[in-house]
C-alpha positions in Angstrom: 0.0 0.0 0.0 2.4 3.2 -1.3 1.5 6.2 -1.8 0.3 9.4 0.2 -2.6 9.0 2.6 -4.2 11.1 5.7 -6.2 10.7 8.7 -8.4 13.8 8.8 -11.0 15.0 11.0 -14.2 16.6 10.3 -16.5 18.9 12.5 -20.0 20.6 12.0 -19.0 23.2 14.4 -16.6 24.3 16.9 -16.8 22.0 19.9 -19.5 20.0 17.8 -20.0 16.5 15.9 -16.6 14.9 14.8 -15.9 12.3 11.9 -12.4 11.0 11.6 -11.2 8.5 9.0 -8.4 7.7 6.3 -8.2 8.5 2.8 -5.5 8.7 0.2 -7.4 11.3 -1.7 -8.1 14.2 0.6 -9.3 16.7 -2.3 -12.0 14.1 -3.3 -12.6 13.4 0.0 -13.2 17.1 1.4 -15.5 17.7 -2.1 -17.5 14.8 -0.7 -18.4 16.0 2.4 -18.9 19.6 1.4 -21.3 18.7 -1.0 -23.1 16.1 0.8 -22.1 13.0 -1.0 -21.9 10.9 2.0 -24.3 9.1 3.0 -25.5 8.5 6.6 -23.8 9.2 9.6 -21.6 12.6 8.0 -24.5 14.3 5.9 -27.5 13.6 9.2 -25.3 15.7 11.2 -23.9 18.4 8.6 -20.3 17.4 9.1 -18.4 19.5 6.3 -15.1 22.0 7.7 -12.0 19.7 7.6 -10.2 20.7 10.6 -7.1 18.5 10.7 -5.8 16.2 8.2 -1.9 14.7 9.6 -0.2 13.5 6.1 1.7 9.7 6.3 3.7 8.1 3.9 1.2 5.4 3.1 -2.1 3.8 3.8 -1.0 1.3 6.1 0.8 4.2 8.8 -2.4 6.1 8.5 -4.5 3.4 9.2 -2.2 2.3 12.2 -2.3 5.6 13.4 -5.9 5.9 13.4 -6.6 2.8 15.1 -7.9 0.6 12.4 
């Protein structure tokens, strides 16, 4: 698994609903949520503003950071 790939955390609002996941495509991924093109969990509770997004060398460090 090379290749760039992030953990990033999304909020609805300041102190507010939290969504954090991996993803090697970060631009795709922040276009998703923005326009609500995730279903479920993410677009019931209006989760959109990327508010951190560490960068790891590949999938497999990102995923072992995040806990998966």
């Amino acid at each position: 698994m090379k290749g760039t790939a992030f953990v990033y955390i999304f909020a609805n609002q300041p102190n507010g609903t939290l969504c954090v996941s991996v993803t090697t495509n970060l631009t795709r991924r922040v276009w998703q949520h923005k326009e609500g093109r995730t279903e479920g969990f993410t677009k019931r509770r209006g989760v959109k503003r990327l508010v951190y997004f560490p960068v790891f060398a590949d999938l497999r460090a990102a995923q072992s950071r995040n806990g998966r």
